[in-house]
Residue frames as a rotation matrix with the C-alpha (Angstrom) as fourth column:
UNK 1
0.081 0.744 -0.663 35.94
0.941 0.162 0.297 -42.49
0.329 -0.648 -0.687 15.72
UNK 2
-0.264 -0.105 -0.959 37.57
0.488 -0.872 -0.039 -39.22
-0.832 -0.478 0.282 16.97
UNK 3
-0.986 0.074 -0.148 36.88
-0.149 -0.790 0.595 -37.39
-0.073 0.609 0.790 13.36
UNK 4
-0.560 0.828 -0.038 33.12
0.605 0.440 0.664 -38.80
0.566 0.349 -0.747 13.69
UNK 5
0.406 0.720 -0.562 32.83
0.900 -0.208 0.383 -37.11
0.159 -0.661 -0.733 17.15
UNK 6
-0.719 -0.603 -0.345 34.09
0.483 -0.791 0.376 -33.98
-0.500 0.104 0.860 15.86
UNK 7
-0.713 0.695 0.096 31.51
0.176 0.045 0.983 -33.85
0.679 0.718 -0.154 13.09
UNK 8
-0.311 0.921 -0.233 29.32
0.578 0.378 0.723 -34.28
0.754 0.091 -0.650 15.52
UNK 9
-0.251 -0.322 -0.913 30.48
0.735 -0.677 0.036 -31.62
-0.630 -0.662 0.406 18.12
UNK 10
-0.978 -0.204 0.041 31.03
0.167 -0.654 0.738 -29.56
-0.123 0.728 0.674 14.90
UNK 11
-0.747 0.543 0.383 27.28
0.458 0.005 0.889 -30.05
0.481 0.840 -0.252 14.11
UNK 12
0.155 0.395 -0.905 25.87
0.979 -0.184 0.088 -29.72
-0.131 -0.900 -0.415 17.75
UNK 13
-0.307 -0.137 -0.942 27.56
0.520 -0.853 -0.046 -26.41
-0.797 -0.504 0.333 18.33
UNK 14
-0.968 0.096 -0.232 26.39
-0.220 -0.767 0.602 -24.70
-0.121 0.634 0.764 14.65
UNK 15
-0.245 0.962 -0.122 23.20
0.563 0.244 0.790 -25.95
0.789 0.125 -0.601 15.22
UNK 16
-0.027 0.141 -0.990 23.39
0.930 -0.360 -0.077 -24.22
-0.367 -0.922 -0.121 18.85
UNK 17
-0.738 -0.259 -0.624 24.44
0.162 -0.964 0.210 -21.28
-0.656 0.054 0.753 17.18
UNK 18
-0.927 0.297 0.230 21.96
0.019 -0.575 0.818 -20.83
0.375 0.763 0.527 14.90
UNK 19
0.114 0.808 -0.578 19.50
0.831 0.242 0.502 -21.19
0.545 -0.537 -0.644 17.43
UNK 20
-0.260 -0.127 -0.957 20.84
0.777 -0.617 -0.129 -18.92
-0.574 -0.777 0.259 19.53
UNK 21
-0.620 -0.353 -0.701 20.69
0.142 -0.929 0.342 -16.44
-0.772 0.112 0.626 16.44
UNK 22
-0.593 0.803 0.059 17.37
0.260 0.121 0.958 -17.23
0.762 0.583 -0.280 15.30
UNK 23
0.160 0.660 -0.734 16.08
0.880 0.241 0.409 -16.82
0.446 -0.711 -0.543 18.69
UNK 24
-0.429 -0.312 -0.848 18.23
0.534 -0.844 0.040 -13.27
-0.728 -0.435 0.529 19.31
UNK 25
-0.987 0.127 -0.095 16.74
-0.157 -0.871 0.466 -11.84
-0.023 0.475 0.880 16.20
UNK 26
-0.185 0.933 -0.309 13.03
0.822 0.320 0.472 -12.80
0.539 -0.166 -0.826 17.38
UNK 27
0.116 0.024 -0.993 13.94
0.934 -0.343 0.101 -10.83
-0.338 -0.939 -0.063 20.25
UNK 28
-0.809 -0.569 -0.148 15.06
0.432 -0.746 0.507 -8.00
-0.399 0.346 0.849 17.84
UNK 29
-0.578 0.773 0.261 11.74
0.246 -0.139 0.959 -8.18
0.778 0.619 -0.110 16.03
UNK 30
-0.675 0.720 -0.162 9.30
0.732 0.680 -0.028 -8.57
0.090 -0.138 -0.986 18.86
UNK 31
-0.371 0.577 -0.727 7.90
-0.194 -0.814 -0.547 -5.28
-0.908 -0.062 0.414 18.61
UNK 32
-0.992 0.008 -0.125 7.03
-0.116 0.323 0.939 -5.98
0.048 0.946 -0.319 14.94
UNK 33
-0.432 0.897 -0.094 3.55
0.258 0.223 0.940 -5.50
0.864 0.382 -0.328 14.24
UNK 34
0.138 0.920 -0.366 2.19
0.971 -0.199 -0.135 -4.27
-0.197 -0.337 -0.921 17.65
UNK 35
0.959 0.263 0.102 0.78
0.255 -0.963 0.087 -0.32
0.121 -0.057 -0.991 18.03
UNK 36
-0.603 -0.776 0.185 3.37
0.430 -0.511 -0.744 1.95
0.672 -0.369 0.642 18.18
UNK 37
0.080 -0.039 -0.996 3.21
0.872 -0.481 0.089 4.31
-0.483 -0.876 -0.004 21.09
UNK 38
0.406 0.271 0.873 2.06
0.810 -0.548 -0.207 7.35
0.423 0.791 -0.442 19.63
UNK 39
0.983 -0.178 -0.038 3.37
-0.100 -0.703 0.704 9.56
-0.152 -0.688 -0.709 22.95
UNK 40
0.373 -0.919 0.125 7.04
-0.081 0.101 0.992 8.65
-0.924 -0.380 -0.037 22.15
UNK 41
0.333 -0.471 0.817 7.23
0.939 0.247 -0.240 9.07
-0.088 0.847 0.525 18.33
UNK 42
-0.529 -0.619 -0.581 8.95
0.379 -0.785 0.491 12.08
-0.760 0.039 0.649 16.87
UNK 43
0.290 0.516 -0.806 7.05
-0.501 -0.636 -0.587 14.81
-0.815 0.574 0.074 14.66
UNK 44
-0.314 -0.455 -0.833 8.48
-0.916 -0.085 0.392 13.24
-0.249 0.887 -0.390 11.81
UNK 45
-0.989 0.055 0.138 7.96
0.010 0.952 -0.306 9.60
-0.148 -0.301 -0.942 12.73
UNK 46
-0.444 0.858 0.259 4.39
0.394 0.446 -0.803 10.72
-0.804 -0.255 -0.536 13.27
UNK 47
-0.054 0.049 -0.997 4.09
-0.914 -0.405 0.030 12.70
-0.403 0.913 0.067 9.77
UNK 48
-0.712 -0.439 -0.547 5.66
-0.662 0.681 0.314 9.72
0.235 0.586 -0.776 8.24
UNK 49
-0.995 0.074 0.071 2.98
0.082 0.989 0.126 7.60
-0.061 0.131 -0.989 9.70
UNK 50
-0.038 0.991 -0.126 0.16
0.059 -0.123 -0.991 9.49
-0.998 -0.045 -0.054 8.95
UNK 51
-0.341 -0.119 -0.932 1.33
-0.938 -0.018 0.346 9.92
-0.058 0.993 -0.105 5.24
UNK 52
-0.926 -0.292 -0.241 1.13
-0.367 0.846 0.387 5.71
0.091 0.446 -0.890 5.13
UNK 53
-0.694 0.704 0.154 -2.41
0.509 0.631 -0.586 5.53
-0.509 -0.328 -0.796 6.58
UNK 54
0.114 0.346 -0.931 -3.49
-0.473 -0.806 -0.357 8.33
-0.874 0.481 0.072 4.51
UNK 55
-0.379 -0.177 -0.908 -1.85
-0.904 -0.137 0.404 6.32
-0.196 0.975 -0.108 1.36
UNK 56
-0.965 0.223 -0.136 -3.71
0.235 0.969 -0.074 3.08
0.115 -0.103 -0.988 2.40
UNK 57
-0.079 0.884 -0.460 -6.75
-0.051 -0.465 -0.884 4.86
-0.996 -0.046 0.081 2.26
UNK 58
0.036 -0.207 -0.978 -5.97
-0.958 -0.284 0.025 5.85
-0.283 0.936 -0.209 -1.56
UNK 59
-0.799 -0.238 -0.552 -5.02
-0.530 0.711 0.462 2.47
0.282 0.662 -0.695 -2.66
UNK 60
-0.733 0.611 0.300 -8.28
0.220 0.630 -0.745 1.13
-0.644 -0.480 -0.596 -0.52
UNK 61
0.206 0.696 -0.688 -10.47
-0.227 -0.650 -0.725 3.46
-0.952 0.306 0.023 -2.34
UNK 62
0.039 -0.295 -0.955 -8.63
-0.977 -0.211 0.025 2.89
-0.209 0.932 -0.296 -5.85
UNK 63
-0.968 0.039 -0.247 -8.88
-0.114 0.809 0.576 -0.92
0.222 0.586 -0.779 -5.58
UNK 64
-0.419 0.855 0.304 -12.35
0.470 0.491 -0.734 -1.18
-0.777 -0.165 -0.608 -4.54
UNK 65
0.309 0.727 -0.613 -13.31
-0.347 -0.514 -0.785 1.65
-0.885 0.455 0.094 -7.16
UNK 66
-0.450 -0.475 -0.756 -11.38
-0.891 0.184 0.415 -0.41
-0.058 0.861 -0.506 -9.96
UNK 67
-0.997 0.047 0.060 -12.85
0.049 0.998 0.039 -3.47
-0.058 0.042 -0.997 -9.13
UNK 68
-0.051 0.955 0.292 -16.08
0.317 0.293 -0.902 -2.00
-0.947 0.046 -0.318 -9.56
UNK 69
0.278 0.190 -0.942 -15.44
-0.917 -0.239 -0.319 -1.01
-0.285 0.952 0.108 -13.41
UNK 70
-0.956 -0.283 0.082 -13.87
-0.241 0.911 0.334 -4.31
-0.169 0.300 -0.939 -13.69
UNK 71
-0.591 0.799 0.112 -17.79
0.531 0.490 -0.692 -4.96
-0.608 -0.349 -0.713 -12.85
UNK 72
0.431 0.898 0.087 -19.77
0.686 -0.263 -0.679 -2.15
-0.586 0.353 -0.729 -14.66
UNK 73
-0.361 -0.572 -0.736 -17.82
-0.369 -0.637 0.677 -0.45
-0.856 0.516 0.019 -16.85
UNK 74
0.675 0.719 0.167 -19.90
-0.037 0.259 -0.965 -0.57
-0.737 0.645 0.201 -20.58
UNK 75
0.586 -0.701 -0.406 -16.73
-0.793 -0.393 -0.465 0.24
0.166 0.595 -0.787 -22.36
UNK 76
0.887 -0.320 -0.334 -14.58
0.349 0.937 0.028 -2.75
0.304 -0.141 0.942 -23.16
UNK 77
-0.277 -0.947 0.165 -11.00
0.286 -0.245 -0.926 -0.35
0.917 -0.209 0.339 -23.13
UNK 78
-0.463 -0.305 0.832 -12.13
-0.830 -0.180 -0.527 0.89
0.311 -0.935 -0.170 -19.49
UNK 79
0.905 0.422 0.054 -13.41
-0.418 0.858 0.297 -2.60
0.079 -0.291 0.953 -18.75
UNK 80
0.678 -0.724 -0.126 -9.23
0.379 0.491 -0.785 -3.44
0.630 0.484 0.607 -19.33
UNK 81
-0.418 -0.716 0.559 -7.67
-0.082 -0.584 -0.808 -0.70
0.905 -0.384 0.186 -17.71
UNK 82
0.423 0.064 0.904 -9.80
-0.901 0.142 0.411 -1.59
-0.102 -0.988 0.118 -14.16
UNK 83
0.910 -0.129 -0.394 -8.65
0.323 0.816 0.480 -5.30
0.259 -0.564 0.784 -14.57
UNK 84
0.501 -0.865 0.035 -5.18
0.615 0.328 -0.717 -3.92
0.608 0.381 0.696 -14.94
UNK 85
0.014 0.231 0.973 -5.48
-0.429 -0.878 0.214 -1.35
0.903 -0.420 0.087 -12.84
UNK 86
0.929 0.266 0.258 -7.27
-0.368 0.581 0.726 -3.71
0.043 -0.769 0.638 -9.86
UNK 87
0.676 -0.700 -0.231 -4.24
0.640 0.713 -0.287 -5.84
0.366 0.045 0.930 -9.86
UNK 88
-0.007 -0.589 0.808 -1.69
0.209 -0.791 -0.575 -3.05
0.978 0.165 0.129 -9.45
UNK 89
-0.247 0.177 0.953 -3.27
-0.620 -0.784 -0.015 -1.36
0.745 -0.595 0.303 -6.66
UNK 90
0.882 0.471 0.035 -4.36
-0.367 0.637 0.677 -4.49
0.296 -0.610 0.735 -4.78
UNK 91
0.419 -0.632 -0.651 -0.85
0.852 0.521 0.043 -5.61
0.312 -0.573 0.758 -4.40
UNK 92
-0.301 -0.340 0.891 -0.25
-0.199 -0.891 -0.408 -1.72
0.933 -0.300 0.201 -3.49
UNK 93
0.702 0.364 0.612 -2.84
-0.672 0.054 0.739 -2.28
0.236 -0.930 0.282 -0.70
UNK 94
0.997 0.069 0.037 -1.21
-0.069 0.553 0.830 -5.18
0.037 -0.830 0.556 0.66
UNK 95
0.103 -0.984 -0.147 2.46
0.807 0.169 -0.566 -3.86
0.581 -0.061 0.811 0.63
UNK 96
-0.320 -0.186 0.929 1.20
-0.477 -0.816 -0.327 -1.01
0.819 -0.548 0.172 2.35
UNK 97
0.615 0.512 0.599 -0.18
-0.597 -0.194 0.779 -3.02
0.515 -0.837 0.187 4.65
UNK 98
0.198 -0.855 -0.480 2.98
0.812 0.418 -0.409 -5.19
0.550 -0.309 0.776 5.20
UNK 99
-0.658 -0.427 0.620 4.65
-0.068 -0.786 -0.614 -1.77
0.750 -0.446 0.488 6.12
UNK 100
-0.284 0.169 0.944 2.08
-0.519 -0.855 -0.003 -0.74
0.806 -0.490 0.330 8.39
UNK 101
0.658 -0.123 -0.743 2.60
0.151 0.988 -0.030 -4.27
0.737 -0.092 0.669 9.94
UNK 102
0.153 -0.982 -0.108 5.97
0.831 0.187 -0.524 -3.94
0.535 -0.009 0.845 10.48
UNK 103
-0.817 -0.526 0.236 5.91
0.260 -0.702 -0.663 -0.47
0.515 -0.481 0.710 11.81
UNK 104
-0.685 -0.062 -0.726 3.37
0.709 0.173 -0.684 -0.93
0.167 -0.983 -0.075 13.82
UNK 105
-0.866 0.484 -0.129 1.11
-0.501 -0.842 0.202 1.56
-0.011 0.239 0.971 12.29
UNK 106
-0.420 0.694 0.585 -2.51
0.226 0.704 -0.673 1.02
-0.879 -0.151 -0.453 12.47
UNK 107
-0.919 0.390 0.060 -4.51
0.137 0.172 0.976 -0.14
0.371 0.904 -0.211 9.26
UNK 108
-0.706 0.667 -0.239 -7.72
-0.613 -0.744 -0.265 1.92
-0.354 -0.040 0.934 9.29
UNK 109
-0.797 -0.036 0.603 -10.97
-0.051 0.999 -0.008 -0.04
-0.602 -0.037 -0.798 8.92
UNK 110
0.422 0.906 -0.047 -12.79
0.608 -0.321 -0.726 2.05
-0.672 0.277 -0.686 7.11
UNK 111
-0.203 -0.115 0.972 -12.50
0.594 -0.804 0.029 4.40
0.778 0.583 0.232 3.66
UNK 112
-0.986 0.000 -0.167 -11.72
0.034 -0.979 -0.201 8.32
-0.163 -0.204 0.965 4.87
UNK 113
0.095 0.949 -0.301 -15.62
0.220 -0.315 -0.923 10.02
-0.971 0.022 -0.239 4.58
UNK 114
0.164 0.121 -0.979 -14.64
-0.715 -0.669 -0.202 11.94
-0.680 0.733 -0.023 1.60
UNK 115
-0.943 -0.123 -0.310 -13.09
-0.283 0.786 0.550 8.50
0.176 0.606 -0.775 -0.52
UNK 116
-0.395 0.871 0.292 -16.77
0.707 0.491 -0.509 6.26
-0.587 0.006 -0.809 1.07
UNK 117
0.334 0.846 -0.417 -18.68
-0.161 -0.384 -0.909 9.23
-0.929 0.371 0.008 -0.66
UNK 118
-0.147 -0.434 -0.889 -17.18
-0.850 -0.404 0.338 8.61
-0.506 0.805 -0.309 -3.52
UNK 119
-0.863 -0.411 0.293 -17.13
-0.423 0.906 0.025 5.25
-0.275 -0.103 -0.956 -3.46
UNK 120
-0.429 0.903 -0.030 -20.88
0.596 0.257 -0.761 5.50
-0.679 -0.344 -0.648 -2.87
UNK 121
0.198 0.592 -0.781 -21.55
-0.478 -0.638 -0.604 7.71
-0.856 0.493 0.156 -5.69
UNK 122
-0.205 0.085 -0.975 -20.24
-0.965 0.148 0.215 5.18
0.162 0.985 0.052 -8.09
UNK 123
-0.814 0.336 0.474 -21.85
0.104 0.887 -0.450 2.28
-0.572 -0.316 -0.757 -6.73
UNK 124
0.013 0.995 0.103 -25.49
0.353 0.092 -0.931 3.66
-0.935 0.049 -0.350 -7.04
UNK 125
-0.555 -0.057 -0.830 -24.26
-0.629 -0.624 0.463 5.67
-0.545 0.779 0.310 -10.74
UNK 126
0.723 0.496 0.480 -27.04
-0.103 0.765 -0.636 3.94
-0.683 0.411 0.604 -12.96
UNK 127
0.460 -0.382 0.802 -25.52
0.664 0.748 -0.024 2.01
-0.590 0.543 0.598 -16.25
UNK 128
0.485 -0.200 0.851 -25.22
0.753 -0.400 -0.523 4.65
0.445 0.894 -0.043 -18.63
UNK 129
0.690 -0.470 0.551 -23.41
-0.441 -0.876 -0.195 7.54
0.574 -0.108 -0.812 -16.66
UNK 130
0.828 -0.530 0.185 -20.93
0.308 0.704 0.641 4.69
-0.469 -0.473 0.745 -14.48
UNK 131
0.406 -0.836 0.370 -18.53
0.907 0.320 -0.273 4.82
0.110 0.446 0.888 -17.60
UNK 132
0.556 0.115 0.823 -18.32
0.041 -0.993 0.111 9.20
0.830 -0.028 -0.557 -17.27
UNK 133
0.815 0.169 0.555 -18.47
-0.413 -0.502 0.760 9.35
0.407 -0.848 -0.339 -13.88
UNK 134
0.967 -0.240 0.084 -15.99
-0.030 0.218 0.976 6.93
-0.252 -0.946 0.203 -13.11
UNK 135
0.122 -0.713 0.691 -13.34
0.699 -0.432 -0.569 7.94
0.704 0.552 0.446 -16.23
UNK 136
0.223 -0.368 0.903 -13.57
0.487 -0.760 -0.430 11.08
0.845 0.535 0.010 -14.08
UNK 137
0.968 -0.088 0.236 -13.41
-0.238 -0.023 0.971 10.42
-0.080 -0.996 -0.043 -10.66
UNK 138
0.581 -0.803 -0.131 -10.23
0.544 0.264 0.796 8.41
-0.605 -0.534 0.590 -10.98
UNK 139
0.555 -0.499 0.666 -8.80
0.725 -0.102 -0.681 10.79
0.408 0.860 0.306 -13.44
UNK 140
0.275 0.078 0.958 -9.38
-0.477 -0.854 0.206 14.04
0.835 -0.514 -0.198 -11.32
UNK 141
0.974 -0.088 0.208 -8.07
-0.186 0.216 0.959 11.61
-0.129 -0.973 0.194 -7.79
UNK 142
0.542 -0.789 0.289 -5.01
0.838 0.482 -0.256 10.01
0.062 0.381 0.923 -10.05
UNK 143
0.191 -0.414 0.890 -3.99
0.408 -0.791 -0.456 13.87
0.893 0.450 0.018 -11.35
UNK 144
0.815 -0.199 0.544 -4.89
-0.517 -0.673 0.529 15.43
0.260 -0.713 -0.651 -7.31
UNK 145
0.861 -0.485 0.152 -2.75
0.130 0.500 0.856 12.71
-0.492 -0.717 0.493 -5.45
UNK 146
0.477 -0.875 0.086 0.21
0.845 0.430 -0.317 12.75
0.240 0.224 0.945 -7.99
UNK 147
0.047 -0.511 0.858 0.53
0.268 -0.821 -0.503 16.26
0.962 0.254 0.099 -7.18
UNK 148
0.810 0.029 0.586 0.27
-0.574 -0.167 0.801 16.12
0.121 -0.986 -0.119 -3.47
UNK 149
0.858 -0.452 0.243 2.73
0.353 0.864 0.359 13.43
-0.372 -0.222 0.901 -3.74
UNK 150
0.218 -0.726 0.653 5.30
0.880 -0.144 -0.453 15.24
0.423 0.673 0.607 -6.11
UNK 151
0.241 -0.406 0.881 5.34
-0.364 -0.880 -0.306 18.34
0.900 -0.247 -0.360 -3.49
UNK 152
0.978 0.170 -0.117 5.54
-0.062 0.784 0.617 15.61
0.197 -0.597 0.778 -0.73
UNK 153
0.825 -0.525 0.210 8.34
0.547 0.835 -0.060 14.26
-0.144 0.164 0.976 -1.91
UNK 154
0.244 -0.751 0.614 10.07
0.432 -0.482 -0.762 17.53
0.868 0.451 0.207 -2.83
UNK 155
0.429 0.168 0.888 9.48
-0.504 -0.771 0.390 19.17
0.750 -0.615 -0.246 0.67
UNK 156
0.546 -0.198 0.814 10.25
-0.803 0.155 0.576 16.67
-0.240 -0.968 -0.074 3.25
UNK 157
-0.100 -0.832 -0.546 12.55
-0.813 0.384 -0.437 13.77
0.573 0.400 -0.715 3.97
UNK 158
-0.390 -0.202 0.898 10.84
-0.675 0.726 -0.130 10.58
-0.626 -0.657 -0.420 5.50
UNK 159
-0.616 -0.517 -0.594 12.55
-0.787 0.408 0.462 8.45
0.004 0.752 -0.659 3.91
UNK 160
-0.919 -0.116 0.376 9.78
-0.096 0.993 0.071 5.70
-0.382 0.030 -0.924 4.43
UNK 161
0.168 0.871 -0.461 7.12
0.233 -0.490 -0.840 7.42
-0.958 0.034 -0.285 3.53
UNK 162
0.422 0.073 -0.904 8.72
-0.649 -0.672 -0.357 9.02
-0.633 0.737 -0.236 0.30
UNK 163
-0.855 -0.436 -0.281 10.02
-0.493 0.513 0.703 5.58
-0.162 0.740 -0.653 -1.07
UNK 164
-0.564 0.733 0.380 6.26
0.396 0.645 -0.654 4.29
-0.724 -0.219 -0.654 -1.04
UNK 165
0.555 0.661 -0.506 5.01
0.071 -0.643 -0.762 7.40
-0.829 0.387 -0.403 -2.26
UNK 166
-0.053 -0.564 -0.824 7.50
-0.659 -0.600 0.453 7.49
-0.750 0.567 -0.340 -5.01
UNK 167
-0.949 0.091 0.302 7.02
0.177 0.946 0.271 4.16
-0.261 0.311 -0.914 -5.96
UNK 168
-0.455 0.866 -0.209 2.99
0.665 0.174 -0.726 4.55
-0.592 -0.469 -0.655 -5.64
UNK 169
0.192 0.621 -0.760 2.75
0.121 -0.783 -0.610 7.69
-0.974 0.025 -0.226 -7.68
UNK 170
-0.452 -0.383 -0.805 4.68
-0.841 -0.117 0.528 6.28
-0.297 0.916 -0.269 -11.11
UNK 171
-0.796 0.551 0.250 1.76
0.603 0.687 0.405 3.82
0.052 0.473 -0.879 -10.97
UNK 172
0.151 0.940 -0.307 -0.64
0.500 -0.340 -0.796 6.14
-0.853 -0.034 -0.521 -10.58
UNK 173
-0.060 -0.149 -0.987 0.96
-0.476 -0.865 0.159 7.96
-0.877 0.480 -0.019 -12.98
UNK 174
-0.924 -0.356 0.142 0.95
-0.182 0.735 0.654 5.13
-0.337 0.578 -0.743 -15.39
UNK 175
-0.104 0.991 -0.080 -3.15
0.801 0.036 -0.597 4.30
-0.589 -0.127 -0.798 -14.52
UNK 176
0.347 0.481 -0.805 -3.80
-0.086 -0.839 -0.538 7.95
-0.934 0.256 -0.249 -15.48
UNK 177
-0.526 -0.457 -0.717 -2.00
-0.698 -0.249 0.671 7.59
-0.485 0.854 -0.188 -19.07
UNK 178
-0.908 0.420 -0.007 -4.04
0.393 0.855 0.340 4.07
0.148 0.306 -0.940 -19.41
UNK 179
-0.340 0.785 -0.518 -7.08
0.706 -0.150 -0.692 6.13
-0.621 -0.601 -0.504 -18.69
UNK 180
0.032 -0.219 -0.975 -6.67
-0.445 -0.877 0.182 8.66
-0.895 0.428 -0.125 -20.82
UNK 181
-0.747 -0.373 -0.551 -5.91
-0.665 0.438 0.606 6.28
0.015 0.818 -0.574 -23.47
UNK 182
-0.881 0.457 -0.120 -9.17
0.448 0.889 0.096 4.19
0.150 0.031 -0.988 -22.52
UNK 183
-0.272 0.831 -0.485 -11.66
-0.157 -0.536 -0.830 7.27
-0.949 -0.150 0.277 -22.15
């Protein structure tokens, strides 16, 4: 009887405890996911989070403009490289937006002006210039960004910012070799 109501003391109190420390790291989180205060970040802090809403822009723009060759692409090898593409970059979009969850960054509801025009010039491209135009949009965005990203990455040091972008820019680099190889 006494080793029963041990056990059961024994079970009571590590059940307490892990309540207690399931309920202290809530408290650790509860900032998680709202706004940061933009008046109390540091120059870096706010670099670092304009770099992530800037690179959620890119991957917005790069899965919606893959998923439309998935759609109108006349060519069967870039008809491949958007499904494979799409995929890629869609689960880019929504790890960046995990991050910008988590830190509290806000997730932009709209494409940048300069991506929507783009976006909007290969919507309306008619059938026969689509496959051109859009071989060379994402060739000539794939080639600018890896190089904004590769002096990024050499110049500065936030560190959350430059393990996305490092990560982000050996698929893009990848895309752009499957492109090349599907023009």
């Amino acid at each position: 009887m006494i080793k029963y109501n041990l056990k059961l003391i024994g079970g009571s109190v590590f059940l307490l405890a892990s309540l207690f420390f399931v309920s202290c790291q809530k408290d650790n989180n509860s900032n998680q996911g709202k706004p940061v205060d933009q008046s109390k970040l540091s120059e870096a802090e706010k670099k670092n989070n304009e770099i992530i809403q800037n690179l959620l822009d890119n991957e917005s723009f790069f899965t919606q403009a893959t998923a439309l060759g998935k759609e109108r692409a006349s060519k069967a090898e870039l008809k491949d490289f958007s499904t494979n593409a799409n995929d890629v970059h869609s689960k880019n979009l929504e790890k960046i937006k995990t991050i910008c969850t988590e830190k509290g960054i806000q997730v932009p509801e709209k494409l940048s002006k300069d991506l929507n025009d783009k976006l909007y010039k290969l919507t309306v491209s008619n059938n026969a210039d689509f496959d051109n135009y859009y071989y060379q949009s994402l060739s000539n965005d794939y080639k600018v960004k890896i190089d904004s990203f590769a002096k990024f990455i050499n110049e500065n040091t936030y560190q959350n910012a430059q393990d996305i972008l490092i990560e982000v820019s050996s698929v893009y680099s990848k895309n752009l070799e499957q492109l090349e190889k599907a023009k």
